[in-house]
Structure formats: structure tokens, C-alpha cells
N, CA, C and O atoms as CSV, one atom per row, in Angstrom:
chain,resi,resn,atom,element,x,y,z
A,1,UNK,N,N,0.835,-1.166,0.000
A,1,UNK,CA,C,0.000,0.000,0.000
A,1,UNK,C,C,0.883,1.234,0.000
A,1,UNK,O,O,1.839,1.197,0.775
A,2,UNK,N,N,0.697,2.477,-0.849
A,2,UNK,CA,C,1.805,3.494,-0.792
A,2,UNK,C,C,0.536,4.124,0.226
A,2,UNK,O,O,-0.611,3.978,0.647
A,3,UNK,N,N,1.906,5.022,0.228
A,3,UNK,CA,C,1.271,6.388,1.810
A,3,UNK,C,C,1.333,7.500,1.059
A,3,UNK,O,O,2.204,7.635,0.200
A,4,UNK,N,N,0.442,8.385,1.297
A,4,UNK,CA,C,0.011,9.727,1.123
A,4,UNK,C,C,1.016,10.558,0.742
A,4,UNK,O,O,1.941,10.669,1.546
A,5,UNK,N,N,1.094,11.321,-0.525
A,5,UNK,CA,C,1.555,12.461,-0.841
A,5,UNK,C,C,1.315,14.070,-0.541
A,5,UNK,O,O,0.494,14.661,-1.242
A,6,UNK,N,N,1.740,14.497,0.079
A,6,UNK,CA,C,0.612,15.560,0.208
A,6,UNK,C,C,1.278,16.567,-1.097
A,6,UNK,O,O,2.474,16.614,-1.383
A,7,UNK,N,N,0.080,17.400,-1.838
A,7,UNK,CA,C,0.619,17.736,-2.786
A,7,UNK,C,C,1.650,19.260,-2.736
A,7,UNK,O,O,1.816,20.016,-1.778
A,8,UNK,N,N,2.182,19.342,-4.017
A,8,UNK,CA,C,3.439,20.320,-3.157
A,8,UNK,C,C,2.568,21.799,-3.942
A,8,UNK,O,O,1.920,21.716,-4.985
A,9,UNK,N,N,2.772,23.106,-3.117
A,9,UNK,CA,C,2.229,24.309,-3.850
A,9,UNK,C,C,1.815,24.767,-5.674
A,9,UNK,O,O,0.984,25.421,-6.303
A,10,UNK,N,N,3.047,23.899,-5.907
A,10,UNK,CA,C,2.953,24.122,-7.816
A,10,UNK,C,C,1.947,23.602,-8.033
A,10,UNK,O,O,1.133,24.132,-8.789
A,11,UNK,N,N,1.703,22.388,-7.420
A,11,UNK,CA,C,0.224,21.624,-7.861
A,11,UNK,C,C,-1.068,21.984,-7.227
A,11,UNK,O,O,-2.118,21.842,-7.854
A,12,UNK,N,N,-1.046,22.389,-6.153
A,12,UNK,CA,C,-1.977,22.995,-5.769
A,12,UNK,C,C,-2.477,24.793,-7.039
A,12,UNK,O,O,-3.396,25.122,-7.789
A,13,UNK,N,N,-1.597,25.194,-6.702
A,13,UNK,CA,C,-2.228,26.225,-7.279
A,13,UNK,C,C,-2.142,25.588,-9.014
A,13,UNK,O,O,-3.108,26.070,-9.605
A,14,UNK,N,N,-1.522,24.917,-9.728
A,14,UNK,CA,C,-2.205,24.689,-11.081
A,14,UNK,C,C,-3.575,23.189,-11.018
A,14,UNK,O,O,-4.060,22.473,-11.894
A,15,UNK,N,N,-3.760,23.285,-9.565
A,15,UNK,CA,C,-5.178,22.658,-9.507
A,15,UNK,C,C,-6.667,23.326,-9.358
A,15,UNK,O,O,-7.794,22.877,-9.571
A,16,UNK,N,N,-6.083,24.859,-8.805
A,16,UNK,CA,C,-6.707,25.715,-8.565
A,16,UNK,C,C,-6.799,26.643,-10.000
A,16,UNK,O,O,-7.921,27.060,-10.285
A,17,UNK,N,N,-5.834,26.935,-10.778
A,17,UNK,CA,C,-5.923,27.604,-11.796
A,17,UNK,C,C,-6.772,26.770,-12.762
A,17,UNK,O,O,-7.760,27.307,-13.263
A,18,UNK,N,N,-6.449,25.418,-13.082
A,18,UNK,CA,C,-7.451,24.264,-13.578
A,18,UNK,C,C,-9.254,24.721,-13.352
A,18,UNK,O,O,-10.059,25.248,-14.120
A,19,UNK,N,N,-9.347,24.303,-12.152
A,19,UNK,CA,C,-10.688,25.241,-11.513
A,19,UNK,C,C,-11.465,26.288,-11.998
A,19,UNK,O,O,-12.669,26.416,-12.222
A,20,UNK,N,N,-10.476,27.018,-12.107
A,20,UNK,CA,C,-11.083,28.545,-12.306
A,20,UNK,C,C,-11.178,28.233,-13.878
A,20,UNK,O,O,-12.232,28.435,-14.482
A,21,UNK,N,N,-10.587,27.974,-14.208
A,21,UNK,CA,C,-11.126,27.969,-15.815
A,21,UNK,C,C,-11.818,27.108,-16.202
A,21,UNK,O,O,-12.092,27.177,-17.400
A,22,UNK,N,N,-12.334,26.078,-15.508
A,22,UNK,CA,C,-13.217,24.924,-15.421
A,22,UNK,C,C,-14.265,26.465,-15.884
A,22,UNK,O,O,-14.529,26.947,-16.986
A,23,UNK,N,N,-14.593,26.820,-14.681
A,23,UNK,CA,C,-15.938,27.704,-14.515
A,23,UNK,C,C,-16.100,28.531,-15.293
A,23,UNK,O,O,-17.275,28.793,-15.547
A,24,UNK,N,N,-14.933,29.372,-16.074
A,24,UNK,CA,C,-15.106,30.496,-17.070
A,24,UNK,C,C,-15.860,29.858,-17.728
A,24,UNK,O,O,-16.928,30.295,-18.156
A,25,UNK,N,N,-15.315,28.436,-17.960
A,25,UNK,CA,C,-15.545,27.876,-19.771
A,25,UNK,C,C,-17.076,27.342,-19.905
A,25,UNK,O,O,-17.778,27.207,-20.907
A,26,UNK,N,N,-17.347,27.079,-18.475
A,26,UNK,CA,C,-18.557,26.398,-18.511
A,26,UNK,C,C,-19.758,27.764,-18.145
A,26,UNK,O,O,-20.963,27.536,-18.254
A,27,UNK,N,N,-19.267,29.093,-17.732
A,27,UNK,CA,C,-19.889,30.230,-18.030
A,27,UNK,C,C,-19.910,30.454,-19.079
A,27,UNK,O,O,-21.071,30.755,-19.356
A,28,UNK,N,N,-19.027,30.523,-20.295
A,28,UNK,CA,C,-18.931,30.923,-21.305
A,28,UNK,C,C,-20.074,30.159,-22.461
A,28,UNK,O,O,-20.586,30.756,-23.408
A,29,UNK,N,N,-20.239,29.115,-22.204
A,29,UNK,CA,C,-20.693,27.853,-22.558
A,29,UNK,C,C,-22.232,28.416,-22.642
A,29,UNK,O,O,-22.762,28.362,-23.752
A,30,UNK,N,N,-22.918,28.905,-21.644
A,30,UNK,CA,C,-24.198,29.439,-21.570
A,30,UNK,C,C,-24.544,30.108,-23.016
A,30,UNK,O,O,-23.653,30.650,-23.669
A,31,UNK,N,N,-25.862,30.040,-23.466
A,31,UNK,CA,C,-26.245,30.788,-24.384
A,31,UNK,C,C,-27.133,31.887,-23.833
A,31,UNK,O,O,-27.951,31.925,-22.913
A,32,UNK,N,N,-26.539,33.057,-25.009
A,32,UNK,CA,C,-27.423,34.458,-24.314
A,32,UNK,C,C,-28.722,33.983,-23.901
A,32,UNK,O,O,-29.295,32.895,-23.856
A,33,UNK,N,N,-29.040,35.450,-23.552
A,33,UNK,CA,C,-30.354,35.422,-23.294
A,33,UNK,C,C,-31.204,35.701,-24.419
A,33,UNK,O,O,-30.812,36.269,-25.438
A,34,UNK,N,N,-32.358,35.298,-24.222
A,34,UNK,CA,C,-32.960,35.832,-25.795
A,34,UNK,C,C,-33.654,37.028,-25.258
A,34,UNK,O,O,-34.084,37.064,-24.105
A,35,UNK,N,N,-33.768,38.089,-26.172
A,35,UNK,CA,C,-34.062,39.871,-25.700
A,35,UNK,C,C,-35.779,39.696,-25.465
A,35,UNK,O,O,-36.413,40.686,-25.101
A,36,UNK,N,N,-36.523,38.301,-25.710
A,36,UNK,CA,C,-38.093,38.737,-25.581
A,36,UNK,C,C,-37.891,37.944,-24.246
A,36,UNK,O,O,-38.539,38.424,-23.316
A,37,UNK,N,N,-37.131,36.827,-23.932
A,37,UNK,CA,C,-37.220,36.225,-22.793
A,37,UNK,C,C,-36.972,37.550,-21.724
A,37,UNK,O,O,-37.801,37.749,-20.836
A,38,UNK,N,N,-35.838,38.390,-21.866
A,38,UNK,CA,C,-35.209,38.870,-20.734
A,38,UNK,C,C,-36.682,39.884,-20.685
A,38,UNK,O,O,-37.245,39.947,-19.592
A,39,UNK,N,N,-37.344,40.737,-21.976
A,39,UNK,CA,C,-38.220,41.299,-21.954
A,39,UNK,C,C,-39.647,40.847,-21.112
A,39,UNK,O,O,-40.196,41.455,-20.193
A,40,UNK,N,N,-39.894,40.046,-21.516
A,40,UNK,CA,C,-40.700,39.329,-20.460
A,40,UNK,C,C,-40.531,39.181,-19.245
A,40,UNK,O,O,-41.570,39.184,-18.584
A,41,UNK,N,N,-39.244,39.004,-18.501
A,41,UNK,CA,C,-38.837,38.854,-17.475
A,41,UNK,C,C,-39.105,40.404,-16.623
A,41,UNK,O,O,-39.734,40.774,-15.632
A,42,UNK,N,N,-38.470,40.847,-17.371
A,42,UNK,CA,C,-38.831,42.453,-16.695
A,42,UNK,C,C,-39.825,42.754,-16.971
A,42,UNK,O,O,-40.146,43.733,-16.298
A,43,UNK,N,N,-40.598,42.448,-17.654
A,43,UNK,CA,C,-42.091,43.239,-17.343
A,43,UNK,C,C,-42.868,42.459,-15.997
A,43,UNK,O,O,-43.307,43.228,-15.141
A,44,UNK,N,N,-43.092,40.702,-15.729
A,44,UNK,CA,C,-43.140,40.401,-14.947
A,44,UNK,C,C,-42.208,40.820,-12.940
A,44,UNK,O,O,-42.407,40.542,-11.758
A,45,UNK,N,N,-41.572,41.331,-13.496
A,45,UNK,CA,C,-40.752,42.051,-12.211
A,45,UNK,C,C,-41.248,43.081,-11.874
A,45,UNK,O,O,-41.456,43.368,-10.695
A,46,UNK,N,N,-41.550,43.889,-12.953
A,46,UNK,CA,C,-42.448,45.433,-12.624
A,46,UNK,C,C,-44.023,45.176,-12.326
A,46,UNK,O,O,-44.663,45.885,-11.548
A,47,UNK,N,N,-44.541,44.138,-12.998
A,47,UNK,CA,C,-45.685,43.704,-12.181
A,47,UNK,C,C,-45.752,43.586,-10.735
A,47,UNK,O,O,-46.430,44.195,-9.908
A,48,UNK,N,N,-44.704,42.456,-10.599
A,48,UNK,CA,C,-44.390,42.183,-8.610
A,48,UNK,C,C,-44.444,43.520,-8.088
A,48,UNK,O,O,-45.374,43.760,-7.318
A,49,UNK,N,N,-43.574,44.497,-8.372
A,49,UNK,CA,C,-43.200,45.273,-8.035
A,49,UNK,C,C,-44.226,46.217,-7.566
A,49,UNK,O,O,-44.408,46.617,-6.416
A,50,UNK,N,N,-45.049,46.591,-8.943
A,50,UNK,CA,C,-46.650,47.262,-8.085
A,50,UNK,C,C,-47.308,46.538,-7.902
A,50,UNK,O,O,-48.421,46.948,-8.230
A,51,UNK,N,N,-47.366,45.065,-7.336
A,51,UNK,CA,C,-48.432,44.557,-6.659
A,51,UNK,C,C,-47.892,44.473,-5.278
A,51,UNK,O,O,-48.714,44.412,-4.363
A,52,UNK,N,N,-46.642,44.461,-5.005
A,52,UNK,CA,C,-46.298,44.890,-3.996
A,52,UNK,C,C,-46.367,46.131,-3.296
A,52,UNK,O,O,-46.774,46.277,-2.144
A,53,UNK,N,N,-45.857,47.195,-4.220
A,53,UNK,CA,C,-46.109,48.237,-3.804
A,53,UNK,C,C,-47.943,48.463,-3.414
A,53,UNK,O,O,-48.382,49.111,-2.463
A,54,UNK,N,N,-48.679,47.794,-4.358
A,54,UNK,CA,C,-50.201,48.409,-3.763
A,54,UNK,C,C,-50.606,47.721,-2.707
A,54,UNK,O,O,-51.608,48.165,-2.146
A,55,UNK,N,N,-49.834,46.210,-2.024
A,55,UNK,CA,C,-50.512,45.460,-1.027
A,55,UNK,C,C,-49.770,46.312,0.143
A,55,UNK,O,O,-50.524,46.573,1.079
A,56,UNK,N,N,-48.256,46.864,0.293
A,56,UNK,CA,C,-47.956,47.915,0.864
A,56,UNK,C,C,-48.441,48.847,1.546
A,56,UNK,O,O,-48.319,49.083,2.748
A,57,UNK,N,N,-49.283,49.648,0.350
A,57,UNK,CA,C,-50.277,51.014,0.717
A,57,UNK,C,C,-51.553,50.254,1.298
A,57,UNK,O,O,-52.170,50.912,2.135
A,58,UNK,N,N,-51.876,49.453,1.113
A,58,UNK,CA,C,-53.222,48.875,2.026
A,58,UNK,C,C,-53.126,48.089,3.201
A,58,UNK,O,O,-54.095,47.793,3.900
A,59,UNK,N,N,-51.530,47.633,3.494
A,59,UNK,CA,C,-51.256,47.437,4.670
A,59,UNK,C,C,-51.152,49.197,5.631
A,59,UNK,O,O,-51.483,49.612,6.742
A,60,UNK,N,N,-50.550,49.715,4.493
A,60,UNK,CA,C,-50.135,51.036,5.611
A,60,UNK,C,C,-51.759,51.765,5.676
A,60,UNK,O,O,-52.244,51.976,6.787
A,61,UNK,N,N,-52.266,51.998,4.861
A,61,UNK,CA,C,-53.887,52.072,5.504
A,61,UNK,C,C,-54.603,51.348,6.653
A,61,UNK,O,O,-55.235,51.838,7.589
A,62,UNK,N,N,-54.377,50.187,6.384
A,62,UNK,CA,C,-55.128,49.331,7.443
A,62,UNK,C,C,-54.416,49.594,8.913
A,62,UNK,O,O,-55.058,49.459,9.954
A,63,UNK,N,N,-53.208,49.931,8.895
A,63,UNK,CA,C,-52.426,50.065,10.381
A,63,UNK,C,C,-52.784,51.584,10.803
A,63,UNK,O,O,-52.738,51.968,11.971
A,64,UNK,N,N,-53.203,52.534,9.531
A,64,UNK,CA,C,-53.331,53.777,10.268
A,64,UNK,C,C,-54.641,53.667,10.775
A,64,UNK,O,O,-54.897,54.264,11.820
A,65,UNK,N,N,-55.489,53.021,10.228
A,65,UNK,CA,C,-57.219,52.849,10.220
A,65,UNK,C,C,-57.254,52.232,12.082
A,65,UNK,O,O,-57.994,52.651,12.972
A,66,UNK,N,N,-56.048,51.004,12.192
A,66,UNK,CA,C,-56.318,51.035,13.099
A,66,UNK,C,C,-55.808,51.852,13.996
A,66,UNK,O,O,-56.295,51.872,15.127
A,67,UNK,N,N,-54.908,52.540,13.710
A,67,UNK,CA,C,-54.604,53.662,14.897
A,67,UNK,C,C,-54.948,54.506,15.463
A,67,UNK,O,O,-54.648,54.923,16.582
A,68,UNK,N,N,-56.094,55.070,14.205
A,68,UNK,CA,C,-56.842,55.743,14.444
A,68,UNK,C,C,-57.775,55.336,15.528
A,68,UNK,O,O,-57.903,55.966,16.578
A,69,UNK,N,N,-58.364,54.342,15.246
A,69,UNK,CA,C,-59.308,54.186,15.902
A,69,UNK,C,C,-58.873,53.360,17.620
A,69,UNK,O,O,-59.621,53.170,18.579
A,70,UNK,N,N,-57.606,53.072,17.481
A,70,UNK,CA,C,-57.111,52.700,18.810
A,70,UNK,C,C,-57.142,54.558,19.822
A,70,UNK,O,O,-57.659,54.884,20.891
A,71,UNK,N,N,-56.516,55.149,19.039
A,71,UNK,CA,C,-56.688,56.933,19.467
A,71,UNK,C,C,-57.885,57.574,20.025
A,71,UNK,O,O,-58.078,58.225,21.052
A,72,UNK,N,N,-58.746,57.143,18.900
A,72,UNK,CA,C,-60.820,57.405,19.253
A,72,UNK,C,C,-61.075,56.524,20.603
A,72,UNK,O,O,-61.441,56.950,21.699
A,73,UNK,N,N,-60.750,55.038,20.184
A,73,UNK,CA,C,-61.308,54.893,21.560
A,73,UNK,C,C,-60.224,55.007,22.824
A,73,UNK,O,O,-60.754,54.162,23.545
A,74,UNK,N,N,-59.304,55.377,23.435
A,74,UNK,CA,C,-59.026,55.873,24.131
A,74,UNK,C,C,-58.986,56.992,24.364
A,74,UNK,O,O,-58.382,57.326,25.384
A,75,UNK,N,N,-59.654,58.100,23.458
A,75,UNK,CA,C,-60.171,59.553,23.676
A,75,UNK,C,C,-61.783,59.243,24.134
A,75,UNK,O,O,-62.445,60.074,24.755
A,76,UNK,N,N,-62.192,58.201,23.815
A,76,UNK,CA,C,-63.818,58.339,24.026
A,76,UNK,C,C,-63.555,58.065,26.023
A,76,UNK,O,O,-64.147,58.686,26.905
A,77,UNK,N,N,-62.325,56.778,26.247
A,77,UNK,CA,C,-62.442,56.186,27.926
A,77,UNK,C,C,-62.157,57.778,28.178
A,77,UNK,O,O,-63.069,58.453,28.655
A,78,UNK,N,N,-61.028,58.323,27.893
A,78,UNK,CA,C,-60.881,59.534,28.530
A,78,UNK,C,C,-61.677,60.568,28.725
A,78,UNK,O,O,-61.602,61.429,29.602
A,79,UNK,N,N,-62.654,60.416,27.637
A,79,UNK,CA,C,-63.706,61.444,28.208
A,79,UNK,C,C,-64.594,61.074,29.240
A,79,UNK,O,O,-64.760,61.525,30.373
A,80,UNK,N,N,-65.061,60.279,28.693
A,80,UNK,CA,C,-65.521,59.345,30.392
A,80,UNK,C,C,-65.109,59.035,31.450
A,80,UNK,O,O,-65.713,58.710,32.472
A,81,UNK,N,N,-63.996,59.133,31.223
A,81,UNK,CA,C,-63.369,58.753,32.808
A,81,UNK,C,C,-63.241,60.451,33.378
A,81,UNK,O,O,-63.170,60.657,34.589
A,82,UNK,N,N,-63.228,61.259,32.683
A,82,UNK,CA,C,-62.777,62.733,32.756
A,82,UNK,C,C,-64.542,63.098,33.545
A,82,UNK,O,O,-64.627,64.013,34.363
A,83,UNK,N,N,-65.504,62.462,33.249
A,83,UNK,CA,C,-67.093,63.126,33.005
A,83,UNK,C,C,-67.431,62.189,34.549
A,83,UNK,O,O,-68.159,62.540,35.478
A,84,UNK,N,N,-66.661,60.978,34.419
A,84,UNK,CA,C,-67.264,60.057,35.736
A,84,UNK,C,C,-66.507,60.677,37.086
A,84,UNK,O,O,-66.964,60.610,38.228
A,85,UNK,N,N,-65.293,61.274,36.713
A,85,UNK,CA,C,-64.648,62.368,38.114
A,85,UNK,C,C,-65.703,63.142,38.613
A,85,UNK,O,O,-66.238,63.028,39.716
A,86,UNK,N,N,-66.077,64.292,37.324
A,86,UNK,CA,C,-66.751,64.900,37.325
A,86,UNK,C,C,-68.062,64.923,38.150
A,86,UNK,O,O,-68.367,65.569,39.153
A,87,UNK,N,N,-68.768,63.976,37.383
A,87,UNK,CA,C,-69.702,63.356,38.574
A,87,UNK,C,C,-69.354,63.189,39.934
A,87,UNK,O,O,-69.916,63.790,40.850
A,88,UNK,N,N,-68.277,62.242,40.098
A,88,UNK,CA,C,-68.049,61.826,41.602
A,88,UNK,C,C,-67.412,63.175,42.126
A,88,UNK,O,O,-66.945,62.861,43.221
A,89,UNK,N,N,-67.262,63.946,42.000
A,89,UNK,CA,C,-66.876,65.592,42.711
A,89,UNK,C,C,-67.906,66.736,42.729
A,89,UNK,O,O,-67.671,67.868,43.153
A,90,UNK,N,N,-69.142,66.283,42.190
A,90,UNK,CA,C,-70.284,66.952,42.272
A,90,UNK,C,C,-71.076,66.111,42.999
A,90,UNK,O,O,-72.029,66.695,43.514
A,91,UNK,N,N,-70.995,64.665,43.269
A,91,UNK,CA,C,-72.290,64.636,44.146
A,91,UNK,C,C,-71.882,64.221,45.669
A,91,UNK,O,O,-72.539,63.765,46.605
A,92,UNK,N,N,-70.249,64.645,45.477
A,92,UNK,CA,C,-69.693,64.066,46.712
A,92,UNK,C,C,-69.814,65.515,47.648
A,92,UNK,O,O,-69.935,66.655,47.201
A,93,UNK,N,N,-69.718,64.954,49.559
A,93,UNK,CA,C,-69.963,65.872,50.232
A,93,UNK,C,C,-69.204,66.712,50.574
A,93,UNK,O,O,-68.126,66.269,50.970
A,94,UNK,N,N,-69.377,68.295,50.593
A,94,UNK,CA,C,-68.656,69.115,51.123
A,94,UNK,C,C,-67.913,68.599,52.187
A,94,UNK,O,O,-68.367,67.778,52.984
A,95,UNK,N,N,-66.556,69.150,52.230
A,95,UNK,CA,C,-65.793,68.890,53.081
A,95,UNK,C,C,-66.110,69.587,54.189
A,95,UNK,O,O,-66.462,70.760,54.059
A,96,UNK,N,N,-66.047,69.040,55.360
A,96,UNK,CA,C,-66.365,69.618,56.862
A,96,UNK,C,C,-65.574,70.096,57.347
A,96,UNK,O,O,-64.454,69.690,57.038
A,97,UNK,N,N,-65.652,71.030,58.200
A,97,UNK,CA,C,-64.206,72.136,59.032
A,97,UNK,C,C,-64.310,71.770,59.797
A,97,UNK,O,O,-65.337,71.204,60.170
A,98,UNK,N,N,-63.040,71.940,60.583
A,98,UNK,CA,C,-62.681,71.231,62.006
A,98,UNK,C,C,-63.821,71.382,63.280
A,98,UNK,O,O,-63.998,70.629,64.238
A,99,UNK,N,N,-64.388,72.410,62.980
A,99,UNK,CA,C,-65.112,72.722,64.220
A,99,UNK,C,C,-66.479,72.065,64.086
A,99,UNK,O,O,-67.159,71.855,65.090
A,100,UNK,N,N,-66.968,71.680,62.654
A,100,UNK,CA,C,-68.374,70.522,62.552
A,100,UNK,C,C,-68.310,69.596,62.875
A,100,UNK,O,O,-69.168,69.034,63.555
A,101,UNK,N,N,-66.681,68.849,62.283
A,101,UNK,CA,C,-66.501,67.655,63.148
A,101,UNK,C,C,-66.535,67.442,64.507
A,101,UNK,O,O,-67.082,66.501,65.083
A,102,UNK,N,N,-65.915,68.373,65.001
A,102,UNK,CA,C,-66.037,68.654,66.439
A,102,UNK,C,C,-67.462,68.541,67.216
A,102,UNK,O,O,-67.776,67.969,68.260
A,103,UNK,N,N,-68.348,69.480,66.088
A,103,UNK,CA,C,-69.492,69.336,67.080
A,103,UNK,C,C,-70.462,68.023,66.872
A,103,UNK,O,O,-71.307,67.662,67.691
A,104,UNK,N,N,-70.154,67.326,65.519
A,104,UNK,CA,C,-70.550,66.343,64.962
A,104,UNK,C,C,-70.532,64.847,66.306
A,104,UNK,O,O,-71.346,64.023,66.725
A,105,UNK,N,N,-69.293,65.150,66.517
A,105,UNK,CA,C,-68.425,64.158,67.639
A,105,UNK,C,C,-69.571,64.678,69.051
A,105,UNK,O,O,-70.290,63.953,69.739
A,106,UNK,N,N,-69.383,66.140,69.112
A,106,UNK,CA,C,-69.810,66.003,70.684
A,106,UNK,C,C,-71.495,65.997,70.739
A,106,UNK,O,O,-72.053,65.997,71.836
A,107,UNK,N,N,-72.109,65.993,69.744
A,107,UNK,CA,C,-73.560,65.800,69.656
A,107,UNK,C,C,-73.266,63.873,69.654
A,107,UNK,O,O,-74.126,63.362,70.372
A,108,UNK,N,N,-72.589,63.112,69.223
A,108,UNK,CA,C,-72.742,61.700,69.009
A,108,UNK,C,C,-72.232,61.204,70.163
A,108,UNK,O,O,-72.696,60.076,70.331
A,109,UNK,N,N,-71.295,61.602,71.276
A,109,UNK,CA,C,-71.492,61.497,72.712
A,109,UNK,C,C,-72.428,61.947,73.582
A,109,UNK,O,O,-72.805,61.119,74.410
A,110,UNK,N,N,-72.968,63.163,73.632
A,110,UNK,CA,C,-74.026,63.520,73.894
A,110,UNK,C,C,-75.118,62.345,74.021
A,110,UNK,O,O,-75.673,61.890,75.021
A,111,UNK,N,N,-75.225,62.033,72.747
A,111,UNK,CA,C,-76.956,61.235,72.576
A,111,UNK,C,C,-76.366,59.748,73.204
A,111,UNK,O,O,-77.250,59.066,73.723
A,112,UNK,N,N,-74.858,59.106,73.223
A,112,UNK,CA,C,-74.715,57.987,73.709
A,112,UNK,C,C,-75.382,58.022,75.188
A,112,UNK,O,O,-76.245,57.304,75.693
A,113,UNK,N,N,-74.579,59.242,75.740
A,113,UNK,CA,C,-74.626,59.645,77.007
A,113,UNK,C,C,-76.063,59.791,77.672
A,113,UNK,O,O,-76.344,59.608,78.857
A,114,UNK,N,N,-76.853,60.138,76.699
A,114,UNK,CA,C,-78.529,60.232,76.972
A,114,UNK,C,C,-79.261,59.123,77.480
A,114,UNK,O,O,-80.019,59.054,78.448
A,115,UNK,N,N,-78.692,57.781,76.184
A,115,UNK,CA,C,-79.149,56.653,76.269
A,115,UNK,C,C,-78.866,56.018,77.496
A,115,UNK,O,O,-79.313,54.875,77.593
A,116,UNK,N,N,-78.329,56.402,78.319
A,116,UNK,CA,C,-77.968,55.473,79.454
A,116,UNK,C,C,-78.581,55.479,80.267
A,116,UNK,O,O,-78.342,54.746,81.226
């Protein structure tokens, strides 16, 4: 059985130069394009292109549509919550001064004091 050569730089790189021209030749090899194929091709691209662009604009509609209306209804809670203060500070009771409480207190000992 022989043992391994490893190969020496000259051969490496004219294995590598081999390579590369493998690929030119087999690029080269390709036949053009034909001008109605490529024509076709680009008109189908500019199609994508505004059907993308118009599914685009109706996404960006639909996100403002909802923003809008995420905006409305948290202007509508806010008015309500603004109108339900409102309420609760109009039907709530005057605040009492020290001296009602006071007498509030000594009329409610008073009447304990009665009961006895």
C-alpha cells in the first residue's frame, strides 16, 4: 500500500488555476439570453413590483385605520373617565371644618350619654 503524498504548492495552485477555468468555460458555454425572454422577465418584475407596492399602501392604511381608531377609543375612555370624576366631585360631600366635626363628635357622645 503506498502512503500519502501531500501535494506540493505548484500543484496545488495549477489545480486551482485548472478550476477557475473549469468555470469560465462552462460560463462561457451558456447561451445568451434571448431579448423577448429577458423582456418578459422584466415586465413580470415590474408587475411584482406594483403589486407589492399596492398590497404595501393597504397594509399602511389598514395600520393607520387602526390607529386611528385605537386613538378614538381611548379619547372616548378619557372622556368618560374625565365626566365620571366629574360626577363623583359633584355629588360628593362638602368637606367639613374642624369645628363641625367637632361638634358632629360632641352631639354623638351627647346622645350615647342620653341613652344610658
Amino acid at each position: 500500500m503506498s502512503s500519502y503524498k501531500a501535494p506540493t504548492f505548484s500543484e496545488r495552485a495549477a489545480n486551482a488555476a485548472a478550476a477557475k477555468q473549469r468555470a469560465l468555460d462552462k460560463l462561457k458555454a451558456k447561451p445568451p439570453i434571448d431579448p423577448a425572454v429577458a423582456a418578459e422577465r422584466a415586465a413580470a418584475a415590474e408587475r411584482r413590483a406594483e403589486r407589492e407596492a399596492e398590497q404595501s399602501a393597504r397594509r399602511a392604511a389598514r395600520i393607520q385605520a387602526e390607529q386611528d381608531a385605537k386613538a378614538e377609543a381611548a379619547r372616548k375612555a378619557q372622556e368618560e373617565a374625565d365626566a365620571a370624576e366629574a360626577a363623583r366631585k359633584a355629588s360628593a360631600k362638602p368637606e367639613l371644618t374642624d369645628a363641625e366635626k367637632k361638634a358632629l363628635r360632641d352631639a354623638r357622645y351627647a346622645a350615647r350619654k342620653a341613652r344610658r
